[in-house]
C-alpha positions in Angstrom: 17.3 -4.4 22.7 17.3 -1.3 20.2 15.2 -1.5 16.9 16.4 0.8 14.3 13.3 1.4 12.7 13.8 2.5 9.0 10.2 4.1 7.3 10.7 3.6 3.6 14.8 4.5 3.3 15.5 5.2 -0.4 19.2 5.0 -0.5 20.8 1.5 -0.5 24.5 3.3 1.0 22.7 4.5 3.8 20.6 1.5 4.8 24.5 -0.5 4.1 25.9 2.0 6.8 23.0 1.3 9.0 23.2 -2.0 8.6 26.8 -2.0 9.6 26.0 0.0 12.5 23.7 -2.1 14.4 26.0 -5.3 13.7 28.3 -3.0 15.9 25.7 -2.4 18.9 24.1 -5.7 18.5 20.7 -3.4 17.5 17.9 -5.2 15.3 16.9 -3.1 11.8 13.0 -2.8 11.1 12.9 -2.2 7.1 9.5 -0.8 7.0 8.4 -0.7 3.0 8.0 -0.7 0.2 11.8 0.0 -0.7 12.7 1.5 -3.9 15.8 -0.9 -3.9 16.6 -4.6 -3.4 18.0 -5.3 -0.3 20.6 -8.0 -2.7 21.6 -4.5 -4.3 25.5 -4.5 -4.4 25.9 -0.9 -3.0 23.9 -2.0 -0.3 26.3 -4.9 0.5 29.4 -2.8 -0.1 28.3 -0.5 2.2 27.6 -2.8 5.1 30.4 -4.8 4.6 31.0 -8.8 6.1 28.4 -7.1 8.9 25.6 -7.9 7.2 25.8 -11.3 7.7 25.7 -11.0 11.5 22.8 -8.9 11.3 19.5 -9.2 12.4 16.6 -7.7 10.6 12.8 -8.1 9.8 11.4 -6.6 6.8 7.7 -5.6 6.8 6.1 -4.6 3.7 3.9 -1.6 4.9 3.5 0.2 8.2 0.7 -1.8 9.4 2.4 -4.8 9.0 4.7 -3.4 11.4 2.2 -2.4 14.0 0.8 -5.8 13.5 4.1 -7.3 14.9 4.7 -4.6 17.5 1.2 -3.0 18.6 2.9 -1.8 21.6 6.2 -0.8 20.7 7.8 1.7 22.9 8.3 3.8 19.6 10.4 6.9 19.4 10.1 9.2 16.1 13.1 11.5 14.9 11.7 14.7 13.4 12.6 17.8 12.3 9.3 18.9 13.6 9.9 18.3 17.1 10.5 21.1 19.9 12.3 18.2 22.0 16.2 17.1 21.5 17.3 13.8 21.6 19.0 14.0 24.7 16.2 15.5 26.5 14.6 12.5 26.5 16.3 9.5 29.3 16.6 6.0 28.7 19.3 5.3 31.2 16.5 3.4 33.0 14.5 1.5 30.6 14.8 -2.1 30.2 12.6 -3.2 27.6 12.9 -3.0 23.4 13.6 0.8 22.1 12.1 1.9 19.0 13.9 4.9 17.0 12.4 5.0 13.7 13.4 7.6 10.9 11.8 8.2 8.0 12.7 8.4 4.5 16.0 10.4 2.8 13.4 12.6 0.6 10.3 13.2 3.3 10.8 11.9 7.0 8.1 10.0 8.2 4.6 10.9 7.4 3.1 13.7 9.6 0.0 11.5 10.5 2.1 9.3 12.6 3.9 12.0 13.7 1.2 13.8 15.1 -0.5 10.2 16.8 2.6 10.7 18.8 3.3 14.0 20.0 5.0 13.2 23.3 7.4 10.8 21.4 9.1 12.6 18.8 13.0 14.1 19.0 15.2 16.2 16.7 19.0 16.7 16.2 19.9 20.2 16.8 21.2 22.2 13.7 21.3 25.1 12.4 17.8 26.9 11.3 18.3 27.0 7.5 19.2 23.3 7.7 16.6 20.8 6.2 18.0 17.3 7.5 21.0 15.5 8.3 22.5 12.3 6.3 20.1 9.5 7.4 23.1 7.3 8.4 24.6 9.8 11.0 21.3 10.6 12.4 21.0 7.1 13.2 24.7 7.0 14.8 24.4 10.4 16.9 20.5 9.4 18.0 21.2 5.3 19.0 24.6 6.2 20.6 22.9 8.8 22.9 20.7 6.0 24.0 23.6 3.8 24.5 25.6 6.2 26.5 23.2 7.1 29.0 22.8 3.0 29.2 26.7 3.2 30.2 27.3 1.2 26.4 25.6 -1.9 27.6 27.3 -5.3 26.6 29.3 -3.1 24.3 33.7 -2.8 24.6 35.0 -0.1 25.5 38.6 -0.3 24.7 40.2 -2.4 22.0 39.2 -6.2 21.9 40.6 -7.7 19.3 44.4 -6.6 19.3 44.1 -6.3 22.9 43.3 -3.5 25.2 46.6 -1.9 25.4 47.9 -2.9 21.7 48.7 0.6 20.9 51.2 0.6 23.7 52.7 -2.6 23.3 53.0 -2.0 19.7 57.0 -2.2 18.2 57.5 1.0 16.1 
């Protein structure tokens, strides 16, 4: 299974949309805290829809509460500060819980755990005058590179619920 591991998000419309995303990809959502938001917020609800009931999510209230659940996670850290791209690392192969946490909208994740793992952190390409991307789309391009070197595991890929050739059969 993928964890989306959120370090302190700030913005309820972001942790909505990723809370909508992992519904999709049957992913779990660490909240790591404290939040500056209630996860009850209605922005946060709006943005992730009817999904949110189908999702499944543990909320921890400090870091070390989340290493106390997961001591050995097989944690991956998305950073700006990394010389390593996303898709330079390969997880076609790996059968056991993912960990891609992301830091907070306003300051990443804190350089000391960046730096306790050096061998485990990954950037999105962009342009060199670029601070960040939204924290919601960094979550969609990094978790969906995962899943497509895992050949979308367990996931559709054509359209279920009008049927897979609806757009053909469709009456003008």
């Amino acid at each position: 299974m993928i964890h989306i591991v959120l370090y302190q998000p700030e913005k309820p419309q972001n942790t909505g949309n990723i809370m909508r995303t992992c519904v999709a990809i049957n992913a779990k959502l660490d909240i790591i805290g404290p939040l500056s938001f209630s996860l009850d917020e209605k922005s946060l609800k709006r943005a992730g829809m009817d999904y949110i009931e189908s999702l499944k999510y543990q909320y921890f209230p400090s870091y070390e509460d989340y290493l106390k659940e997961y001591p050995h996670a097989d944690t991956y850290y998305v950073t700006r500060y990394s010389k390593n791209t996303y898709s330079s690392f390969d997880f076609s192969h790996i059968t056991h819980d993912i960990f891609l946490m992301f830091g907070r909208e306003s300051t990443g994740i804190p350089h000391s755990i960046l730096k306790e793992h050096p061998d485990r952190l990954l950037r999105i390409p962009m342009v060199p005058e670029a601070r960040s991307l939204n924290l919601s789309n960094s979550v969609a391009i990094v978790v969906y590179e995962v899943l497509r070197q895992q050949k979308f595991p367990n996931l559709s890929t054509f359209e279920a619920i009008k049927g897979e050739d609806f757009l053909f059969n469709e009456k003008d």
